[in-house]
N, C-alpha and C positions, 0 to 999 in steps of 0.2 A: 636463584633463577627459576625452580622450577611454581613461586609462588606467584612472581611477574607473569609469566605463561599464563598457570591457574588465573588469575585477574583479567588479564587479556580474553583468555576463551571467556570468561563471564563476559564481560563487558559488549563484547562481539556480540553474543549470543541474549545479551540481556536488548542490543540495538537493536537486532534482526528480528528480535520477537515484536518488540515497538511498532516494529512499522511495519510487521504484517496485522497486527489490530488494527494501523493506521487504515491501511487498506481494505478490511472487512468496512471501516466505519465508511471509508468511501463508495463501498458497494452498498451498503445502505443505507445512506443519503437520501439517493434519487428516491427510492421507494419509500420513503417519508411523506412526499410533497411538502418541505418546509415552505411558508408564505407567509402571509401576513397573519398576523395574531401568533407568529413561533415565538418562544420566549430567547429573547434576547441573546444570553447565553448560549444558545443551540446554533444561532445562528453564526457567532463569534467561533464555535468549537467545529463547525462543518467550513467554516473558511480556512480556521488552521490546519486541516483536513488536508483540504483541498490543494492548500498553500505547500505543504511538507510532502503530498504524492506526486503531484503533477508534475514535476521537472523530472520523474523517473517514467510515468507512462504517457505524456506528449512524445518522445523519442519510438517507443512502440508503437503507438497508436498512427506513426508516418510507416511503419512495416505491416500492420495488420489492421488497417481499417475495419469503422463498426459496420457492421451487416443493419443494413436498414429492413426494418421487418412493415414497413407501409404507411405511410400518413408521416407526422413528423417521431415516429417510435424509430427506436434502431437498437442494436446487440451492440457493446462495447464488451471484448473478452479482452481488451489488457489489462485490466488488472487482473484477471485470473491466471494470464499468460505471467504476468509479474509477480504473484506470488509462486507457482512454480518455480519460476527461475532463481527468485531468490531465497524458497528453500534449496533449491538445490547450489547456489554459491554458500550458503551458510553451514552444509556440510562438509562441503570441500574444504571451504576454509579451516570451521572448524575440526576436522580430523588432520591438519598443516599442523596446526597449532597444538593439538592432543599430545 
């Protein structure tokens, strides 16, 4: 038992790390400006991106709208609100499971 456990907290702990990278890359996307002339690939890896966060902060982002800062610019802090939150389930969890 206690090596399914051990596997478990890995595995948990190996998702939740995934997808706060996932997240960092969605934070730096935008600041790219990918367009025309981006290689192929980049643009395939910023849709997977986008594909695998967005169905976690579309639901946020209806509680904490972006702060427009003038012209068509604006603040989006869910995902920063998002990773917070989900370091903080990933410790809970994982000290459940410890």
């Amino acid at each position: 038992m206690p090596v399914l456990r051990y596997n478990l907290r890995y595995l948990l702990d190996l998702l939740f790390e995934i997808y706060y990278w996932l997240l960092i890359a969605r934070i730096i996307f935008p600041l790219l400006h990918l367009g025309h002339g981006t290689h192929p690939l980049l643009l395939k890896l910023r849709q997977f991106v986008y594909t695998v966060t967005e169905p976690l902060l579309a639901p946020l982002r209806r509680v904490v709208a972006p702060i427009p800062l003038g012209g068509y610019a604006y603040l989006d802090l869910s995902p920063l609100i998002l990773l917070i939150l989900l370091r903080f389930v990933r410790s809970v969890l994982l000290r459940f499971i410890l």
